[in-house]
Every structure is written in C-alpha cells, then in structure tokens.
C-alpha positions in Angstrom: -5.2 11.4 -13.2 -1.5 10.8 -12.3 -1.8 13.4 -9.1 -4.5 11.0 -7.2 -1.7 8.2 -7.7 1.3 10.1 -5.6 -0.9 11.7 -2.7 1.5 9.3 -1.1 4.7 8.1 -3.0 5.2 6.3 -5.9 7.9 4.2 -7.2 9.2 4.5 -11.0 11.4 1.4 -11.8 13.5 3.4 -14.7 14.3 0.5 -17.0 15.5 2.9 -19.7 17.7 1.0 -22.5 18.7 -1.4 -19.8 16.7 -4.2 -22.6 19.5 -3.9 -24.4 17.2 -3.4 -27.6 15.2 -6.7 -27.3 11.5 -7.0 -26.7 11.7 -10.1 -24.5 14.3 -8.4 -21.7 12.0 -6.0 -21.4 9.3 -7.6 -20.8 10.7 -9.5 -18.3 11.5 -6.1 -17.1 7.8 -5.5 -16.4 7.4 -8.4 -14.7 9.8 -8.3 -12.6 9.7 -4.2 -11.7 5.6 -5.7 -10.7 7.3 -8.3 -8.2 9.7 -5.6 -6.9 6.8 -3.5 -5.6 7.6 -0.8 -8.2 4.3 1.4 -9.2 5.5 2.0 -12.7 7.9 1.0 -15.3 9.5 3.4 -17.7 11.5 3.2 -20.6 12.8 5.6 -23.2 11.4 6.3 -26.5 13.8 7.2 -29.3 15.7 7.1 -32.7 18.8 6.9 -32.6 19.3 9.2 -35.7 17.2 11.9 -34.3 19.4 12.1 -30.5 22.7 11.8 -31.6 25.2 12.6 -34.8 27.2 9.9 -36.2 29.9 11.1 -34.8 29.3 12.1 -30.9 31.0 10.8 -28.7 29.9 8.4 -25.9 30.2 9.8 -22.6 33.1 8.6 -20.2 30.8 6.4 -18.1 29.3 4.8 -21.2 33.0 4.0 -22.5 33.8 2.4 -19.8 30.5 0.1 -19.2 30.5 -0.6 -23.1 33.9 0.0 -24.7 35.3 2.7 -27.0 34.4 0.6 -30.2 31.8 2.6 -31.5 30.3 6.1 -31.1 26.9 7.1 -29.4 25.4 7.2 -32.1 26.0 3.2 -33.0 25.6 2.2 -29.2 22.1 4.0 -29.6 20.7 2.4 -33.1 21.6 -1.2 -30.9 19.7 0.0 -27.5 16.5 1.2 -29.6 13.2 -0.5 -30.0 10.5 -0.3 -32.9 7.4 1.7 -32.7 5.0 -1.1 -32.1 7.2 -2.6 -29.1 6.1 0.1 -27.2 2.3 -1.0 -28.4 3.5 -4.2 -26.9 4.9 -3.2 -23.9 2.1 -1.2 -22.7 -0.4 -3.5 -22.8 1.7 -5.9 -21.2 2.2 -3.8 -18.5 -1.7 -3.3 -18.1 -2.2 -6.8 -17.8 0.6 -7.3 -15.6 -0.8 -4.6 -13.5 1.7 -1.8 -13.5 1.7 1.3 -14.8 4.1 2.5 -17.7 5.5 5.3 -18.5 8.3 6.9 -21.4 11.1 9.5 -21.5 11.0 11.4 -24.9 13.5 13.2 -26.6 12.3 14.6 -29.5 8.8 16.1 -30.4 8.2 13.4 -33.0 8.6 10.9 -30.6 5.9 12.7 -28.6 3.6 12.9 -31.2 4.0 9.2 -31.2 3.4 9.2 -27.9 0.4 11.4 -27.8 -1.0 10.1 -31.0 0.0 6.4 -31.2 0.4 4.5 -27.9 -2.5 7.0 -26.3 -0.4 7.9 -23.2 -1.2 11.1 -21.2 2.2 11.0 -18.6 5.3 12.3 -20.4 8.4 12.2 -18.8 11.2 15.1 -20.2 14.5 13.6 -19.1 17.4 16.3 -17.4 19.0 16.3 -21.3 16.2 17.5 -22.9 15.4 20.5 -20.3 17.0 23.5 -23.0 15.1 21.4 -25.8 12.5 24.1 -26.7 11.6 22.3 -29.8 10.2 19.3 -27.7 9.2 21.1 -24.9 7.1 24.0 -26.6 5.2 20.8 -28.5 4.4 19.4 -24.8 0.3 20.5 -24.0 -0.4 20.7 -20.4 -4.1 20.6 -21.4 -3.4 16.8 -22.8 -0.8 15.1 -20.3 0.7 15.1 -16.7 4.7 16.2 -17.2 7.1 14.6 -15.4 10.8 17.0 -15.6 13.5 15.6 -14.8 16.3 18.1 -13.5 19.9 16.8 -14.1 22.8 19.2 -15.1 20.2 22.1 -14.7 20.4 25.7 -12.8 17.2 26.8 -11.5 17.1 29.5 -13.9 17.0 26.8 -16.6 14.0 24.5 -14.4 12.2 28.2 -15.0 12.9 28.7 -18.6 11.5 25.3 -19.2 8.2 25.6 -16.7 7.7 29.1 -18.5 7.7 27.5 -22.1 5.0 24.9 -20.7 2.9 27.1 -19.5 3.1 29.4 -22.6 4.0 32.4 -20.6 6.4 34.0 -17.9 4.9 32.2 -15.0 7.7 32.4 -13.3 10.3 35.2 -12.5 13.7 34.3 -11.0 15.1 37.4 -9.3 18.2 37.9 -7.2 17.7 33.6 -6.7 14.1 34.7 -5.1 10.9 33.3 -7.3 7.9 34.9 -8.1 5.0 33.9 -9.5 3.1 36.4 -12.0 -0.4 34.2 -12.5 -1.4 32.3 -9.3 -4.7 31.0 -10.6 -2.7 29.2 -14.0 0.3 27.8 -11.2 -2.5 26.4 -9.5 -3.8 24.5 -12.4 -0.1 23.3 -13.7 0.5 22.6 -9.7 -1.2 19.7 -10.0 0.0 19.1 -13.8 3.7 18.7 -13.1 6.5 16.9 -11.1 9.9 18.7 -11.1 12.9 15.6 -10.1 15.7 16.9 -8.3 18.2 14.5 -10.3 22.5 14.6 -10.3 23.3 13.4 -14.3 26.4 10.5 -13.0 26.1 7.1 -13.7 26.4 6.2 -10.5 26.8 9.7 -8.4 28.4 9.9 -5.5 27.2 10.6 -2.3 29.0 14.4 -2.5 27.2 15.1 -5.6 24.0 13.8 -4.5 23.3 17.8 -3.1 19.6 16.9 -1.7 18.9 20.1 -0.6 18.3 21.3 -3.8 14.6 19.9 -2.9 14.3 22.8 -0.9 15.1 25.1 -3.2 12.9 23.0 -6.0 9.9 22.7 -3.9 9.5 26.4 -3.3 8.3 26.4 -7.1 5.2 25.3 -5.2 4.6 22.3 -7.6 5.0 18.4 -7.0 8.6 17.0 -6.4 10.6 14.4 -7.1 13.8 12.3 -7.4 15.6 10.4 -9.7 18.4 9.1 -8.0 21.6 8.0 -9.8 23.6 6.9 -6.2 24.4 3.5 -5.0 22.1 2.4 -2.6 18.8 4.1 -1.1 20.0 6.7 1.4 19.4 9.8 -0.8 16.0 8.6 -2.0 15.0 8.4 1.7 16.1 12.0 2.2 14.0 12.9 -0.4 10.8 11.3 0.8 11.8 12.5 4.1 11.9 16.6 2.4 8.5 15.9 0.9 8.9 13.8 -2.6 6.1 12.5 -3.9 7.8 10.3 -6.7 11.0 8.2 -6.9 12.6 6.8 -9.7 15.6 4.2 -9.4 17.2 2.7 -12.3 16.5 -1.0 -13.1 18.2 -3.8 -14.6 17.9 -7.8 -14.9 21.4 -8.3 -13.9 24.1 -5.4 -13.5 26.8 -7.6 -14.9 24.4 -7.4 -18.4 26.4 -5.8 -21.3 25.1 -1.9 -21.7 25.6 1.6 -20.4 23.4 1.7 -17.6 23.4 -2.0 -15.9 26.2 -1.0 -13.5 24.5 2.1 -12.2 21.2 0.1 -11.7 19.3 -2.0 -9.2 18.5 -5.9 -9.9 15.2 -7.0 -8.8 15.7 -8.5 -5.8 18.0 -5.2 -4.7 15.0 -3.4 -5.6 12.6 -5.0 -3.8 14.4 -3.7 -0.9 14.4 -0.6 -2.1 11.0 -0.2 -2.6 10.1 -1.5 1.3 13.0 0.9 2.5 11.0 4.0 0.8 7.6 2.7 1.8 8.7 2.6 5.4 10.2 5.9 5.4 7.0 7.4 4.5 5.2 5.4 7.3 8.2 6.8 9.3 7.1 10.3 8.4 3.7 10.6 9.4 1.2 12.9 9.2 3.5 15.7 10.2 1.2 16.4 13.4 2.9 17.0 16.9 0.6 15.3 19.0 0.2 12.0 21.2 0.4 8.5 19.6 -2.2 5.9 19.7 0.5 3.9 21.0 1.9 6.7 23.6 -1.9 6.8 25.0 -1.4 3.8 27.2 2.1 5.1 28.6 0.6 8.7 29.5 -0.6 7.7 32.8 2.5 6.2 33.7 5.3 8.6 32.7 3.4 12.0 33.4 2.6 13.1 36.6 -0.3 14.8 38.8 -0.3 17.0 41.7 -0.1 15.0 44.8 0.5 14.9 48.8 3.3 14.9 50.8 2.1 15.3 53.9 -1.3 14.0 55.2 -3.5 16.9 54.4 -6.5 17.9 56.4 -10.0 19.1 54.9 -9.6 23.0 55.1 -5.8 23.3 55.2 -4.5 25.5 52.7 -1.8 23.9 50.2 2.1 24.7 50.1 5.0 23.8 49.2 5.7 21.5 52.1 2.3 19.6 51.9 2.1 19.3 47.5 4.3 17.8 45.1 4.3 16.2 41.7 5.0 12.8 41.0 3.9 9.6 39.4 1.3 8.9 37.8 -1.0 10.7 36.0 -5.2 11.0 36.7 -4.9 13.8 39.4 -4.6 17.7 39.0 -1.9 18.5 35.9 0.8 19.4 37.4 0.2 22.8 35.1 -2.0 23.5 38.3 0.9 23.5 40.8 0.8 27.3 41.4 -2.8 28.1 40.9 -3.6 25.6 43.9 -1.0 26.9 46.0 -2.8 29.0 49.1 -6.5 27.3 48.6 -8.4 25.4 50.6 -8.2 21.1 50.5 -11.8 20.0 50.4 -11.3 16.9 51.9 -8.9 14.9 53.6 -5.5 13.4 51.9 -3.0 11.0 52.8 0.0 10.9 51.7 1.2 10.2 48.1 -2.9 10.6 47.6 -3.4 12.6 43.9 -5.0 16.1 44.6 -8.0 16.0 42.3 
C-alpha cells in the first residue's frame, strides 16, 4: 500500500497539464521526473466540458502565462488527453520505474480511474475539496486518498474527511477537533494524506503560511505539501514539521507555452530539489536526544572527570582545595563532585591524576 512507501518522504513531480495535451511531452515527462529523483509522477485526469462552462473565465495567472484569447474552457479542451493516454502513460511509467499517480475532478473521471486504468491512489486537488458529488463517490475501502488543501478553512478539510468516511468523524468546535470514532480514524489514518497547499501560481513566500501543518496534523492523519513557491525553502519547513509527502510542479522547460510552466521546476532544477528534501530528512533524524555515533569519539575529550589538584594521600579526605574537574573524561562524572566530598581517598593521587 501507498503508506509503506512514505514511512520516510516521497517526492510527487506534479506534471499536471504542463504536456501541453500531447502524448509524447509527457512522456518525456516520465522520464525525466525518473532522472530527477522524483518517486512519482502525476498528472490530471479531465474533460474539459465537464470542469469548466464555455464561458468561465481563466484565472489572472493563467491570462497572463497564456493570453486572454480564449476562455478556460478552450485553454482546457487544448491541455486534455484521451482516455487511453493515460493507459499509455501508466505503463510507461512502470517500466520506467516510477510510480504514477492522477488528480480527478469529477466522479466520472474516477470511475475511469477506479474501473479503467486499475489505480488505487487518488489524488482530490484543493478545487475539488466542496465537490460532494466526487468526493461522496471516493471508497476508502478501494484507494489511498491523497487531499489536497488549497483555498480551504479547516472547517471545510472536515466537511470533506467526514463525507469520506461516511459519517461525522470529526467535530470542529471553538477551532478545537474532536474525534467521535477512534477505532474508524485509525483505519482512514493510514488511508489518507491531507496537503497543506496555498492555490497561487507561484505563491509568495508571505502566503506560504506553513504553520498551517500544525494545525493540519493535529487531525492525526498523514501530511503533506504541495508547494506552489519559487524555490525549496517551504517544502523543507514542511519535511522539517513532519510531512511525509511533497509535491513540486514540473515542466520540460518553463519558457514552454501553458498555464503552469512558469510556476514549475525544469528537470535539472528539480533534481536539486529532490537532493535538498532528501537531505533535510537525513538532517532530521530520528528525533532522539541522545549522543551521536560520531560525538562518541569526542566524549572523552570535551567532558570532564573528577580530578586532583593537590597530591592526595591514601586516607585523606577530599575537599574543595584537593578536587576539581577538568579534562578529559574516564574518571569519576563530575556528577559525583559533592557525593565524594568528605570521604576517604583509597590510594594515593598526584596531581591532575583522575579520581576513579
């Protein structure tokens, strides 16, 4: 299952519509997402006549990385791809050796997705989040549900999680959560990643607002982040609050003709970006306070042990003016300083000798 794959972090190279409608950019796509160290590619699975009217409007980013020519709706009907090119573009991600994942945004295109190209990971994207219609046809019995969070109060994230799980699971009062069935959150806690996500293509960094992790992660359920800023910084704030899954938007070439190129990473940026978030979660660790393998060999030199000042005959009692503590380690902690204090030496010390 998709949970055993993100005990650490995974990757998600969003390619979206950035194939500009053509079968051959996208794969290249996959191929290239593979070389960036991405662990999946995703696209988007829809018809233009069932997202948009004729006549809606584009929106302001989308005007001005495509023109005001035509509406949504036309820029749409260019950016989609058949049925079977999904077919196609799984199985070339499988022998290519990445995993692939689709955004939905209607139920009939996740009954295609369900029925037709076989795939159990869903992806709802931050759009779709009040779209009870799709969302009540999603079975958490059948699929792993990734929710994407842009534009979104918690109380909607809730609304949504609660229409999932066929029942009030959740219970937002006075901005405190409860949880009415712990043995069923249990079960979808492993079922479901909730993205922390900022709809702006790009988003600046003062919209970014990554603390809304914390307040995401207290629904006790796998996090995430799809991150719409220039750059990695945010993504490595949100593996450093405890995301499990990133998703960066991906292109060819951002100078490519479309509505998402500009706000998207080229391969070779990516590749970067996929070694920056791997080594922030080597960075992290294990989240234990305690000595380093590599601090091991520098104990003995930087701590200290109980030692003598003075030349210390066998019998004398030890004080102040006889003990101290210095450099290095192997002798008494220097913990022990006042529980020695007043007993007997049973031996001789010189000086700078470590009391043991």
């Amino acid at each position: 299952m998709f949970n055993k794959k993100i005990k650490r972090i995974y990757v998600i190279a969003e390619a979206g519509v950035n194939h500009n409608g053509k079968l051959e950019v996208a794969k290249k796509l996959i191929i290239n997402a593979k070389k960036a160290g991405a662990n999946a590619i995703k696209f988007q699975i829809f018809k233009a006549q069932n997202l948009a009217t004729q006549n809606s409007k584009k929106a302001e980013y989308q005007i001005k990385n495509t023109g005001k020519k035509n509406s949504q709706f036309e820029m749409l009907k260019k950016l989609q791809l058949k049925e079977n090119d999904y077919l196609i573009l799984k199985k070339y991600a499988k022998k290519n050796k990445i995993d692939f994942l689709t955004s939905v945004f209607d139920y009939m295109d996740y009954k295609f997705l369900r029925n037709k190209l076989k795939e159990k990971i869903v992806k709802i994207p931050s759009g779709e989040i009040n779209n009870i219609k799709l969302i009540n046809e999603i079975n958490y019995k059948d699929c792993f549900i990734i929710i994407s969070t842009g534009m979104s109060t918690m109380k909607e994230i809730i609304q949504c999680l609660n229409i999932i799980a066929k029942k009030e699971l959740f219970i937002l009062k006075n901005q405190k959560i409860k949880i009415t069935d712990f043995t069923l959150h249990k079960k979808l806690s492993k079922k479901i990643c909730v993205m922390h996500c900022v709809t702006d293509y790009p988003v600046s960094e003062n919209y970014a607002n990554m603390n809304a992790l914390d307040e995401i992660s207290k629904l006790g359920f796998i996090t995430g982040y799809s991150d719409h800023t220039i750059g990695s910084l945010s993504s490595v704030i949100a593996v450093a609050k405890g995301a499990k899954v990133v998703e960066k938007h991906f292109t060819l070439n951002e100078k490519m003709s479309g509505p998402d190129h500009k706000a998207s990473m080229n391969p070779k940026k990516f590749k970067k970006f996929t070694n920056i978030i791997k080594k922030t979660l080597i960075n992290m660790g294990d989240g234990k306070k305690e000595a380093q393998k590599c601090e091991i060999k520098n104990m003995k030199i930087a701590r200290k042990s109980i030692v003598a000042t003075k030349t210390i005959l066998k019998g004398e009692r030890f004080t102040n003016e006889n003990i101290g503590v210095k450099r290095p380690a192997g002798g008494l902690s220097p913990m022990l300083y006042f529980k020695i204090l007043g007993k007997k030496s049973k031996k001789k010390f010189k000086i700078d000798s470590l009391i043991k």
